[in-house]
N, C-alpha and C positions, 0 to 999 in steps of 0.2 A: 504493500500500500504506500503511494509517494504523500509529502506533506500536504499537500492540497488535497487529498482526500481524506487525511484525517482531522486537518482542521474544521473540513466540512463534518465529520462525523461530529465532531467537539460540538459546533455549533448546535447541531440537528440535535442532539441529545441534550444540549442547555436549553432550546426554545422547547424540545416536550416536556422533558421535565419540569421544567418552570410553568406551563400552562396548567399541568396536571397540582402543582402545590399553589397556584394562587387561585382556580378554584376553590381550593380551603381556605387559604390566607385571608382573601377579599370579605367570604362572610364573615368571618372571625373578627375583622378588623373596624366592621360596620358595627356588630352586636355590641363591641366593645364600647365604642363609641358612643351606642344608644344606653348602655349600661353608665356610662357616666352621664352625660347630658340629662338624663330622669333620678341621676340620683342612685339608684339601685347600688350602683357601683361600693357603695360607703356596706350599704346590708351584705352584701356578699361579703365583702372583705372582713367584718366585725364575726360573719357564720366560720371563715375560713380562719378567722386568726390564732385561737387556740390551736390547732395543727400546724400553721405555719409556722407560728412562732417561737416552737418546738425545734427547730430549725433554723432559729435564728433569721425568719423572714415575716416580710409584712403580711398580713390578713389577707391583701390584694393581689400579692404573689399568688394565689390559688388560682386564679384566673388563667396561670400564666401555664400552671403544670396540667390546669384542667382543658388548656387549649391542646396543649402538646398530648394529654393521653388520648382524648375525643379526636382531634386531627394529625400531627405530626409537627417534628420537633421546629419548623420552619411556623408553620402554625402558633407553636409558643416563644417563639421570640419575635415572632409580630406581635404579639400581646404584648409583649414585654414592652418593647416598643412604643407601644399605645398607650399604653399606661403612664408613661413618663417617670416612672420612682425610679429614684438614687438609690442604687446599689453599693454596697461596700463590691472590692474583688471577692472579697471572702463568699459575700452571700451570692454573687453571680455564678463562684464554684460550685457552691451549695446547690444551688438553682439548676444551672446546668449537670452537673451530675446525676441528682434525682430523675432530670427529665431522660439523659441517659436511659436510665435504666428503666424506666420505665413511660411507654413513648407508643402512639398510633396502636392502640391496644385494639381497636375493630379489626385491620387488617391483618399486624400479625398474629393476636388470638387463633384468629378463623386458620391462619396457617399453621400453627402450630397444633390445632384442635386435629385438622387433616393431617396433621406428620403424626397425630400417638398421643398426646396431650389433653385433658379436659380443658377448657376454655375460661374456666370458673376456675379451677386450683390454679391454670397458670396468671390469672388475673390478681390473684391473692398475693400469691408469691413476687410478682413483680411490685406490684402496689406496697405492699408491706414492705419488700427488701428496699423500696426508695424509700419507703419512709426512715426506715432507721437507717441506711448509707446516710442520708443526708440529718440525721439526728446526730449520728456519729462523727461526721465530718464536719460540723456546726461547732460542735465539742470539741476538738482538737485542734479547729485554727484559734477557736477562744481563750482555751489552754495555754496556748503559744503566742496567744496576740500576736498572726502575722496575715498579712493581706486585708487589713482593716480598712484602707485609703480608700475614696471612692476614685476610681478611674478614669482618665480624661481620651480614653479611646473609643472608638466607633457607635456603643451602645452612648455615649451620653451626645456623640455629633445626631442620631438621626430620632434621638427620646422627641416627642411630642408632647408638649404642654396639656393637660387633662381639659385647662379652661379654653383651648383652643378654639377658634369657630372654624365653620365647618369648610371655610375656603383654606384655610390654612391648614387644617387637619389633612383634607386631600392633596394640597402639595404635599403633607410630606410624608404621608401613606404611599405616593408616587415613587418618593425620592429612597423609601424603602424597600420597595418593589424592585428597583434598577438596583440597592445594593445587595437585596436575597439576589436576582438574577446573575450578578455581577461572582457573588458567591458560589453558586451552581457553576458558573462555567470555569471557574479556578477551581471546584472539588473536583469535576470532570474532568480534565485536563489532568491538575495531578495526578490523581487515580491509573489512567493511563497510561502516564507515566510511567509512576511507581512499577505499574505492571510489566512493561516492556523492558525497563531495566532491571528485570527482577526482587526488586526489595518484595515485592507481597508474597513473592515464594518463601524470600529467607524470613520472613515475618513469621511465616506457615510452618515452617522445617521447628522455628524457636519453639513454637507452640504445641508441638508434639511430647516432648518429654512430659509437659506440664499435665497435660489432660491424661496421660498414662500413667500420672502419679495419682491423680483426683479419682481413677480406679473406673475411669470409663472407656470400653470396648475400642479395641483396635480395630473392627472394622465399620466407628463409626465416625471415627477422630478425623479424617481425612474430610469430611462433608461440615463437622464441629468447629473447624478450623478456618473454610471457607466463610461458614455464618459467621463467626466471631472479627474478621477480616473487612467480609465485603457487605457483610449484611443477614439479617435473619430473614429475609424471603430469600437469600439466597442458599441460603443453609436449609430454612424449613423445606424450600420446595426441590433442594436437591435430597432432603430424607423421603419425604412424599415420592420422588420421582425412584429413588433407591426399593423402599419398601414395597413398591409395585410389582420392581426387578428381581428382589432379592428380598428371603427372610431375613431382616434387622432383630435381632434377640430386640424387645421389648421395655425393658429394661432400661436397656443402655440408649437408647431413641430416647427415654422419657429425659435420661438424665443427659444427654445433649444438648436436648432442647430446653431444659431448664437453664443450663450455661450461658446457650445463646442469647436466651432472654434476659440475662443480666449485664451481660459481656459481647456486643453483636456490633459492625461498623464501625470499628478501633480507629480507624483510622481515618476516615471521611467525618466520622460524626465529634470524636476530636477535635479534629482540626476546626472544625466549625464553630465547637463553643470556646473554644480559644480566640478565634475571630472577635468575640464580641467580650471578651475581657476575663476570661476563664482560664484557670492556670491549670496545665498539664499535672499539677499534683494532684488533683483534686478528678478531672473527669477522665485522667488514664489511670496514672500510680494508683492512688487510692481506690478507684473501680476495680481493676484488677486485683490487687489485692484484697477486697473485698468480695470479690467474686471468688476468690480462692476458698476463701476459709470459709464464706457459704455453704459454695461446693462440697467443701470437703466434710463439714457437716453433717449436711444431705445426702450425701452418698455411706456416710459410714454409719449414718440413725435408720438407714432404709434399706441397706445390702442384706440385711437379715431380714428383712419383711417377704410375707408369702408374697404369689405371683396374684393371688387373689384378693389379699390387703391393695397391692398395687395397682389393682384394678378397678379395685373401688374408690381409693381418692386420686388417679393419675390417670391409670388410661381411656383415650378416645377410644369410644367404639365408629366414628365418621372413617377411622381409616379404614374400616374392613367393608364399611357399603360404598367405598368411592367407582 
């Protein structure tokens, strides 16, 4: 493929995807809007504050993680956006982390319900591990009083004033649009990259050992690796496209895709909350590691459970009528 044809693919892939996430974005960023202009915005925030602030975030921030679970993670940093509140670094990590790991719960549920998973326990499990990742990681930079500052990067250039009127709120709903787009096509591009110069293999090769230590099956690490990398539709729907193929011990499928779901797009969805003022300790270091000792948890409280215990709080029965 010469460079002109892949600049063309770059492009073609920034303009679909971007069509396909400001369909979300655009309602998300209207409701918001109507949510503050009537007022609402204050009652929501006051229902959400007690959990948020658990975490060491404002009442309002709920908005921001209930946009990113309901739509996707681009979805909750246009709220974020919208809202205009001053973040410490800390609390942006905090913020971005949680949404990490738990993010567009309609679509990947339903994928992961289809690879072997209940749709309800995986909902639990994600919802609950953000919530204490990010009680935990609230707790430790407090601890250490470090990244308190509020931050004069990207997220405070394109915040929108709450009292805005409404000509002003859509310039700069506009001006946000062009910099998510703008975003998309520098993920794109790197990613790419990354790939063609091989770093996402040696990415993949590091990650082996680790998941053969967490005591999960060898012949499903290879597909565990890809989700944790490139994404959990990637992973979920190469276990669904596997399991059709091949018996996947059941088990070791559930306990995959539980990984995935804490630890999925390392490197695209990283790089993104760092864009908007998020520090690598926070939504790689400490996710990872957090996903470890999860894992390792989970796997050594349920190695000993029947196949029929496992079946009644984990596995989908949607894989076997697909």
């Amino acid at each position: 493929m010469n460079l002109s044809a892949i600049i063309k693919s770059w492009f073609t892939q920034s303009i679909t995807t971007s069509i396909k996430i400001f369909k979300i974005m655009i309602p998300v960023s209207i409701l918001v809007k109507i949510l503050q202009e009537t007022g609402l915005i204050v009652y929501i925030g006051k229902a959400l504050a007690p959990f948020m602030s658990v975490m060491g975030l404002p009442g309002e921030i709920g908005l921001v993680w209930a946009s990113a679970l309901l739509g996707n993670i681009y979805a909750g940093i246009i709220t974020y956006f919208s809202l205009g509140v001053s973040l410490t670094t800390a609390q942006i990590t905090v913020l971005s982390t949680v949404i990490l790991i738990a993010h567009t719960l309609p679509v990947e549920l339903a994928i992961t319900q289809k690879a072997g998973v209940k749709a309800g326990t995986a909902f639990l499990f994600r919802f609950l591990m953000g919530f204490l990742a990010g009680i935990i990681l609230y707790q430790l930079y407090s601890v250490f009083n470090i990244y308190q500052n509020i931050p004069t990067g990207i997220e405070r250039i394109v915040a929108i004033p709450e009292n805005a009127g409404w000509g002003a709120w859509a310039l700069g709903e506009l001006k946000n649009y062009a910099i998510v787009f703008c975003y998309i096509t520098g993920l794109i591009i790197l990613m790419d990259i990354l790939k063609r110069i091989g770093v996402i293999e040696k990415i993949n090769r590091w990650f082996y050992p680790v998941l053969k230590f967490l005591g999960i099956g060898k012949e499903v690490i290879p597909i565990t690796v890809i989700g944790m990398t490139l994404g959990l539709a990637y992973g979920g729907g190469l276990i669904i496209n596997e399991v059709q193929q091949t018996q996947l011990e059941r088990r070791n499928v559930c306990y995959a895709l539980m990984l995935m779901s804490l630890f999925h797009s390392v490197v695209e969805d990283s790089i993104l909350m760092i864009s908007i003022g998020a520090k690598i300790s926070g939504v790689f270091v400490f996710r990872f590691v957090f996903t470890l000792m999860v894992m390792y948890i989970f796997v050594k409280i349920t190695q000993s459970w029947s196949e029929k215990r496992m079946e009644r709080w984990f596995y989908s029965h949607k894989i076997l009528n697909m």
